[in-house]
mmJSON file of the N, C-alpha and C atoms, coordinates in Angstrom:
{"data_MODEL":{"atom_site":{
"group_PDB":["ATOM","ATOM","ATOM","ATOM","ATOM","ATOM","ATOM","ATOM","ATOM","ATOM","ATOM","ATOM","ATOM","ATOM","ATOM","ATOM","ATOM","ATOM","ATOM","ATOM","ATOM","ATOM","ATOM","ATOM","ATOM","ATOM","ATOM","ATOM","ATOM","ATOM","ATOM","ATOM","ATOM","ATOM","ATOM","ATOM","ATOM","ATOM","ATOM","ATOM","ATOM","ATOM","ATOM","ATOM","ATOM","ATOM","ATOM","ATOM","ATOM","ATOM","ATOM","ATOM","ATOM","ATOM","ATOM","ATOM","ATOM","ATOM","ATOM","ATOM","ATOM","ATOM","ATOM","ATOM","ATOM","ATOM","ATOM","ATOM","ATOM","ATOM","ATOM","ATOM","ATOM","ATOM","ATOM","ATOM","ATOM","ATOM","ATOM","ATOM","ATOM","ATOM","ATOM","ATOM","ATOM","ATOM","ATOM","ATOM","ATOM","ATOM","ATOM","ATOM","ATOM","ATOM","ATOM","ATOM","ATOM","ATOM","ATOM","ATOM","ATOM","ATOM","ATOM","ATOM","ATOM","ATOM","ATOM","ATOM","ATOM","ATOM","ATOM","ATOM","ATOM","ATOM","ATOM","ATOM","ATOM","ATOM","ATOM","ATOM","ATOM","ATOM","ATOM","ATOM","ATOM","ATOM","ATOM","ATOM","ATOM"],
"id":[1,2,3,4,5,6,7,8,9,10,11,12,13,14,15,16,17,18,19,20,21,22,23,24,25,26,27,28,29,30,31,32,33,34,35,36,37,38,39,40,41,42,43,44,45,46,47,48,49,50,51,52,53,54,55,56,57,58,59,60,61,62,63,64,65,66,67,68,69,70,71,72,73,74,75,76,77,78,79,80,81,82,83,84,85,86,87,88,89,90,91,92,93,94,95,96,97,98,99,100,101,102,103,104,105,106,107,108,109,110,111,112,113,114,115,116,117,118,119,120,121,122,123,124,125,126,127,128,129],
"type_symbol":["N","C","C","N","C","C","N","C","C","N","C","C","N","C","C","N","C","C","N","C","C","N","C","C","N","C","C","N","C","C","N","C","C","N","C","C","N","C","C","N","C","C","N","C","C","N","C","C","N","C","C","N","C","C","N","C","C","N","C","C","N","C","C","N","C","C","N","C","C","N","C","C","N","C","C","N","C","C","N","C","C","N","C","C","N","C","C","N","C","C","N","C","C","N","C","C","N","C","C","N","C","C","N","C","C","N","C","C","N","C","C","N","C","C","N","C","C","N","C","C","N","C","C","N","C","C","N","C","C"],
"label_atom_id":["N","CA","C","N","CA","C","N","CA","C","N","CA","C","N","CA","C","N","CA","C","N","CA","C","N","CA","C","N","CA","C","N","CA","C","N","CA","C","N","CA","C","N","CA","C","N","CA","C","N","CA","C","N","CA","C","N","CA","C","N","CA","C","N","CA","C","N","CA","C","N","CA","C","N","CA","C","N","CA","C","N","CA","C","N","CA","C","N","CA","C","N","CA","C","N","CA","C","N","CA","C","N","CA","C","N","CA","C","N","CA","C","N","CA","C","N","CA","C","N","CA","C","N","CA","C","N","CA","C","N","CA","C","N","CA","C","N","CA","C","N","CA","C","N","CA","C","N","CA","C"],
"label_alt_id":[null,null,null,null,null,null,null,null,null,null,null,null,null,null,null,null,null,null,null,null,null,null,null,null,null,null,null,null,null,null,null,null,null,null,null,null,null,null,null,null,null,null,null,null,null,null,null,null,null,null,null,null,null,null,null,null,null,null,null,null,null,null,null,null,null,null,null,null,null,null,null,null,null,null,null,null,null,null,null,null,null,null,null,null,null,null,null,null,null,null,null,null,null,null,null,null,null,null,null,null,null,null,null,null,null,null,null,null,null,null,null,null,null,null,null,null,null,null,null,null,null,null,null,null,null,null,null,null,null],
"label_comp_id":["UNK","UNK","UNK","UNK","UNK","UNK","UNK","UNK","UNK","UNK","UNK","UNK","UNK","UNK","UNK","UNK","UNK","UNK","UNK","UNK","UNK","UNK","UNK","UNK","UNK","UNK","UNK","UNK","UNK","UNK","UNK","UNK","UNK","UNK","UNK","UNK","UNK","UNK","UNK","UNK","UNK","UNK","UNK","UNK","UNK","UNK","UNK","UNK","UNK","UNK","UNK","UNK","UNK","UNK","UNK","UNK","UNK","UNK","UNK","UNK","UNK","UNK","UNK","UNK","UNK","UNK","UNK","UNK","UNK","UNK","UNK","UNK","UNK","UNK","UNK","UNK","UNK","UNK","UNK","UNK","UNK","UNK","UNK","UNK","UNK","UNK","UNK","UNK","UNK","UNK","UNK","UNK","UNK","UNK","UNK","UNK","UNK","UNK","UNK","UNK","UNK","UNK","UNK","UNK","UNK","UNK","UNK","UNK","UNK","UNK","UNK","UNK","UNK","UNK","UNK","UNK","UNK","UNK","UNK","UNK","UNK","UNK","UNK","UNK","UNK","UNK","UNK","UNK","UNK"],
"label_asym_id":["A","A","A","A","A","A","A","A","A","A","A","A","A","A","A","A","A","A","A","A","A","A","A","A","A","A","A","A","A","A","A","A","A","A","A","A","A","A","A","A","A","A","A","A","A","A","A","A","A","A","A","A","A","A","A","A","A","A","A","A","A","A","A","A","A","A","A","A","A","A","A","A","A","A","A","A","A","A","A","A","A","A","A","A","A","A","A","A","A","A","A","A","A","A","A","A","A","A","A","A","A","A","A","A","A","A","A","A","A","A","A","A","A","A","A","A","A","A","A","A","A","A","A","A","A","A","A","A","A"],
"label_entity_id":["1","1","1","1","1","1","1","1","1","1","1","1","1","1","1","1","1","1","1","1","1","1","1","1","1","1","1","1","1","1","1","1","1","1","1","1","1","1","1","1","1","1","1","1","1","1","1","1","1","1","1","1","1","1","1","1","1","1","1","1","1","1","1","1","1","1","1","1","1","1","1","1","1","1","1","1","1","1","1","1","1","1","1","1","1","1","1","1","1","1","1","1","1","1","1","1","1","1","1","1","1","1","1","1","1","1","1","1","1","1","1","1","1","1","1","1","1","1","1","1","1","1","1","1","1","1","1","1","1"],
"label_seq_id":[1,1,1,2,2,2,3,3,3,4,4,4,5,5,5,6,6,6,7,7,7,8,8,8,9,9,9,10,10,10,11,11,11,12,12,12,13,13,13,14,14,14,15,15,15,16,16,16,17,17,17,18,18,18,19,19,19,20,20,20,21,21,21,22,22,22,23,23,23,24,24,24,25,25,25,26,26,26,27,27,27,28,28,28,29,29,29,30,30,30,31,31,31,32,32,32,33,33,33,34,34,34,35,35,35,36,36,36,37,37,37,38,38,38,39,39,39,40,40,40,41,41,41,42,42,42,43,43,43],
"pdbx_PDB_ins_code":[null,null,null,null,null,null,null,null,null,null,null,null,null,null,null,null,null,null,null,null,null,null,null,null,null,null,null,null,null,null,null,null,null,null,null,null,null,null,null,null,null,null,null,null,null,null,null,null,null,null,null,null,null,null,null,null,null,null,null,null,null,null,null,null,null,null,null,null,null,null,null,null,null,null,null,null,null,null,null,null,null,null,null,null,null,null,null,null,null,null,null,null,null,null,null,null,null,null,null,null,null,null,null,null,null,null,null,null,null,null,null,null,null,null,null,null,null,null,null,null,null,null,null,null,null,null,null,null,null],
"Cartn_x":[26.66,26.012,26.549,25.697,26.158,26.028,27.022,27.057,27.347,27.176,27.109,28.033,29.174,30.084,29.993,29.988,30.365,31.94,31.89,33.756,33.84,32.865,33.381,33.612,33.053,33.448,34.897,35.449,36.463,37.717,37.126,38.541,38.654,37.466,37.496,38.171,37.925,38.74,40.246,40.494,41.811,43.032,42.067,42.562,42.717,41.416,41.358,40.697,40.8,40.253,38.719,38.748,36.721,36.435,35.163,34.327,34.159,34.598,34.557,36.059,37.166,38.016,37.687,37.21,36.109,35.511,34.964,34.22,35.173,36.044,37.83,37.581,38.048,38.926,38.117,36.389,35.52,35.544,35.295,35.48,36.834,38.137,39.36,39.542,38.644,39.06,37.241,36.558,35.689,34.532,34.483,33.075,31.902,31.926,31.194,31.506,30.332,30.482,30.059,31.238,30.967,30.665,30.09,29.24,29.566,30.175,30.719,29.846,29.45,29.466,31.039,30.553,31.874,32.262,31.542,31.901,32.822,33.102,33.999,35.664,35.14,36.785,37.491,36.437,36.843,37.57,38.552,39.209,38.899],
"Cartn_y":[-128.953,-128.803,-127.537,-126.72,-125.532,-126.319,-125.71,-125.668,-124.209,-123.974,-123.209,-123.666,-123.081,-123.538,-122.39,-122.824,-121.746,-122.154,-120.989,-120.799,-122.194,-122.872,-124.196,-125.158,-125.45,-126.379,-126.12,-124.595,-124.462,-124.826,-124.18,-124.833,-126.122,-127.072,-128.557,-128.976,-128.35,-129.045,-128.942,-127.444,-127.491,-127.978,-128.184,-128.685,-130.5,-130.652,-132.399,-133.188,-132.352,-133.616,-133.915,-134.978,-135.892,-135.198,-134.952,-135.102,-133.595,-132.617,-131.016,-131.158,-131.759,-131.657,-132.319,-133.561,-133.68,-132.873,-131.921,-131.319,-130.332,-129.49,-128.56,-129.371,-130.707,-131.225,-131.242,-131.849,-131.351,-130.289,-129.073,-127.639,-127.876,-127.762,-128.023,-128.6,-129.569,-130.281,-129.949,-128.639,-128.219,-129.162,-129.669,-131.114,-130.44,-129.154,-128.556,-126.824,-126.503,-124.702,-124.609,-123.65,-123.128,-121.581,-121.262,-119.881,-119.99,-118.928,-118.447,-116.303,-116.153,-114.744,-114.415,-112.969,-111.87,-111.823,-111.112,-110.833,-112.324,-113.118,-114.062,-113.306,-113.039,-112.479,-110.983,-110.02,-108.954,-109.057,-108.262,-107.965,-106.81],
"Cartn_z":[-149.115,-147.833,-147.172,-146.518,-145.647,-144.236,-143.798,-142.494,-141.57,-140.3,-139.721,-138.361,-138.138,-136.913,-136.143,-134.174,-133.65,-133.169,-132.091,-131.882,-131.358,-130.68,-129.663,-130.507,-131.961,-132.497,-133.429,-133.367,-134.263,-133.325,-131.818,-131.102,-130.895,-130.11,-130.822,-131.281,-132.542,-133.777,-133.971,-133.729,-133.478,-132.237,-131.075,-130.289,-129.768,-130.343,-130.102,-131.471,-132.363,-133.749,-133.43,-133.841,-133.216,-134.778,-134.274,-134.989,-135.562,-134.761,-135.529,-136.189,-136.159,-136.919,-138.356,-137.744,-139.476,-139.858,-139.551,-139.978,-140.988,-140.367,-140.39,-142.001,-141.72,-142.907,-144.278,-144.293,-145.01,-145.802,-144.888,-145.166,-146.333,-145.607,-146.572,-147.45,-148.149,-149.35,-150.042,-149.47,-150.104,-150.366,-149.107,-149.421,-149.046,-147.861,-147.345,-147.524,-147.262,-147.377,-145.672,-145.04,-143.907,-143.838,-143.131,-142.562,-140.993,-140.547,-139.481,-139.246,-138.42,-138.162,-138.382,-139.133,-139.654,-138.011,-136.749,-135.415,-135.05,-135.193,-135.179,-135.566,-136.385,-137.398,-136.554,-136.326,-135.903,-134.269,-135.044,-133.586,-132.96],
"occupancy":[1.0,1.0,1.0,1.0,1.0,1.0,1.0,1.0,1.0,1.0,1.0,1.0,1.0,1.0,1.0,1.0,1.0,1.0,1.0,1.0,1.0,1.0,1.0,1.0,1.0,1.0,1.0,1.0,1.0,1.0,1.0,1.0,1.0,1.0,1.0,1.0,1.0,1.0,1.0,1.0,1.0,1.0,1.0,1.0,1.0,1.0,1.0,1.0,1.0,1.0,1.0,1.0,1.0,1.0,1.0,1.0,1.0,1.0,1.0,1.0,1.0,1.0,1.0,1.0,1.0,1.0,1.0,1.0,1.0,1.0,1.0,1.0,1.0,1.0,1.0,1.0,1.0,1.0,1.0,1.0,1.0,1.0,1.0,1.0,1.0,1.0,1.0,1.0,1.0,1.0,1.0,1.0,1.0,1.0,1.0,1.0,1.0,1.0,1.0,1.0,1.0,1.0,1.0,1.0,1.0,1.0,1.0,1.0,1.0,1.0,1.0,1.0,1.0,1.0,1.0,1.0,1.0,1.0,1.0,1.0,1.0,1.0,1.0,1.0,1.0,1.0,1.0,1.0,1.0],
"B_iso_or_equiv":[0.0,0.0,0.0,0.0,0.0,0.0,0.0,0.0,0.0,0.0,0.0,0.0,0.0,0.0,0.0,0.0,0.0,0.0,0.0,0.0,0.0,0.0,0.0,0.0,0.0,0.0,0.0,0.0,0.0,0.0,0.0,0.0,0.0,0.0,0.0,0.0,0.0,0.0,0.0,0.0,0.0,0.0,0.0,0.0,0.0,0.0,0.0,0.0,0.0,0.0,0.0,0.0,0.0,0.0,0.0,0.0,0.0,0.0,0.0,0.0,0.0,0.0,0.0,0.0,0.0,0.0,0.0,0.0,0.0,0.0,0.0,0.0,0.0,0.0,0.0,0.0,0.0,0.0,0.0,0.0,0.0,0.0,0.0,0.0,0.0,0.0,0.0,0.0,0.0,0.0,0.0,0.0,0.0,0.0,0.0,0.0,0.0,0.0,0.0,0.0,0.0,0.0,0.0,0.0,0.0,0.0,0.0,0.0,0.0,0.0,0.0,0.0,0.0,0.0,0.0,0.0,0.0,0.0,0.0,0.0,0.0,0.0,0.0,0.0,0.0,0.0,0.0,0.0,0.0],
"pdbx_formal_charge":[null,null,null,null,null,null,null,null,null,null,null,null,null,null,null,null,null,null,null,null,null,null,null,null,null,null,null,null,null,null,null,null,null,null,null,null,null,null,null,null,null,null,null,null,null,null,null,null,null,null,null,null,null,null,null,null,null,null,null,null,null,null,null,null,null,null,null,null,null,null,null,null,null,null,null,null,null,null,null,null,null,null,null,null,null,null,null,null,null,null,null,null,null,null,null,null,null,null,null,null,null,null,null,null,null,null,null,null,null,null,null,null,null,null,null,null,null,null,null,null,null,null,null,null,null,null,null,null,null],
"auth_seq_id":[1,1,1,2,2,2,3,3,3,4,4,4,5,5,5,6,6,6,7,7,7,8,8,8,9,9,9,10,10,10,11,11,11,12,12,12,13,13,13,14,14,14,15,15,15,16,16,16,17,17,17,18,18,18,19,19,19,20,20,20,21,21,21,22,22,22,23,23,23,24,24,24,25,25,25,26,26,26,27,27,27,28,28,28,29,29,29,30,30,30,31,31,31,32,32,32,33,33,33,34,34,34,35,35,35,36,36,36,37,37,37,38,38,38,39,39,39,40,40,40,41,41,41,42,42,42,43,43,43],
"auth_comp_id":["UNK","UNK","UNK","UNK","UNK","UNK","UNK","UNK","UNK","UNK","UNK","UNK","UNK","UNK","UNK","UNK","UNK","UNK","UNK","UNK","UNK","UNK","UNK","UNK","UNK","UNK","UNK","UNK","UNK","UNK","UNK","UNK","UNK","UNK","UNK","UNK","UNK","UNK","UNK","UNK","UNK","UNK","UNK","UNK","UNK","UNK","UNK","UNK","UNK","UNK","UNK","UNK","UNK","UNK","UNK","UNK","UNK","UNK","UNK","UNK","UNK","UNK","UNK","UNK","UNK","UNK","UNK","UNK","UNK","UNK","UNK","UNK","UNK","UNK","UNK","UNK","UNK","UNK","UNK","UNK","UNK","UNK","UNK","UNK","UNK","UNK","UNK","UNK","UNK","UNK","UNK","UNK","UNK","UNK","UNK","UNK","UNK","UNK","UNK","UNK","UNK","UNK","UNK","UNK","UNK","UNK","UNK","UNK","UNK","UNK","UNK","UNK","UNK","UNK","UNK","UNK","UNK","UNK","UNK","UNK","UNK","UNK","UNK","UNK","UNK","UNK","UNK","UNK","UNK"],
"auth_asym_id":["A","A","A","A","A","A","A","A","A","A","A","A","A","A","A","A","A","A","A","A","A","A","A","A","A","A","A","A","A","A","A","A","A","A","A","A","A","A","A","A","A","A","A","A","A","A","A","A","A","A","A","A","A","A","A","A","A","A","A","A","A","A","A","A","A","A","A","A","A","A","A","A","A","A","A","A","A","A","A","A","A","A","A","A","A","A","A","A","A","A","A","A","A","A","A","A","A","A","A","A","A","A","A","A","A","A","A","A","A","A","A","A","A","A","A","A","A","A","A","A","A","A","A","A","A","A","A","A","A"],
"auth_atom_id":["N","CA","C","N","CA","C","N","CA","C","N","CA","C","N","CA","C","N","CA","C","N","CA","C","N","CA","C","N","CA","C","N","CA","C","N","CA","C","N","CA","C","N","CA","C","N","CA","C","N","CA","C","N","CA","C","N","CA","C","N","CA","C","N","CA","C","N","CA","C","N","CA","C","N","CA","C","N","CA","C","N","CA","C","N","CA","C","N","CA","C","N","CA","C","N","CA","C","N","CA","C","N","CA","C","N","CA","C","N","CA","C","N","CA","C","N","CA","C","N","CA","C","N","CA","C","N","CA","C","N","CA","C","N","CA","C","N","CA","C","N","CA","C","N","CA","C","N","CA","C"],
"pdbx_PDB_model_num":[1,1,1,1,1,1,1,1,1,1,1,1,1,1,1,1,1,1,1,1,1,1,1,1,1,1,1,1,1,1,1,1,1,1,1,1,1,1,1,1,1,1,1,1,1,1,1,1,1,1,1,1,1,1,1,1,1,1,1,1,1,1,1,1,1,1,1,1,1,1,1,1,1,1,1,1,1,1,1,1,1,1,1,1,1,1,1,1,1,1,1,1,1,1,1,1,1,1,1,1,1,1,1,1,1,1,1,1,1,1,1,1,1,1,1,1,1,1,1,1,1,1,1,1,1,1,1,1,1]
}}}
């Protein structure tokens, strides 16, 4: 499955778990493919 995250669900996740940290943990054990904009990354 692809998914597509913006920034609100990455802090979410890192800040309070629920349901975008499921999502985090997905991603991490490779259940899901995430897609983020590159402009995310750049500083």
């Amino acid at each position: 499955m692809r998914v597509i995250l913006d920034v609100n669900v990455w802090i979410s996740a890192l800040l309070w778990g629920g349901v975008p940290g499921k999502t985090l943990r997905l991603a991490r054990n490779q259940q899901i493919n995430v897609f983020a904009s590159e402009r995310l990354f750049i500083k």
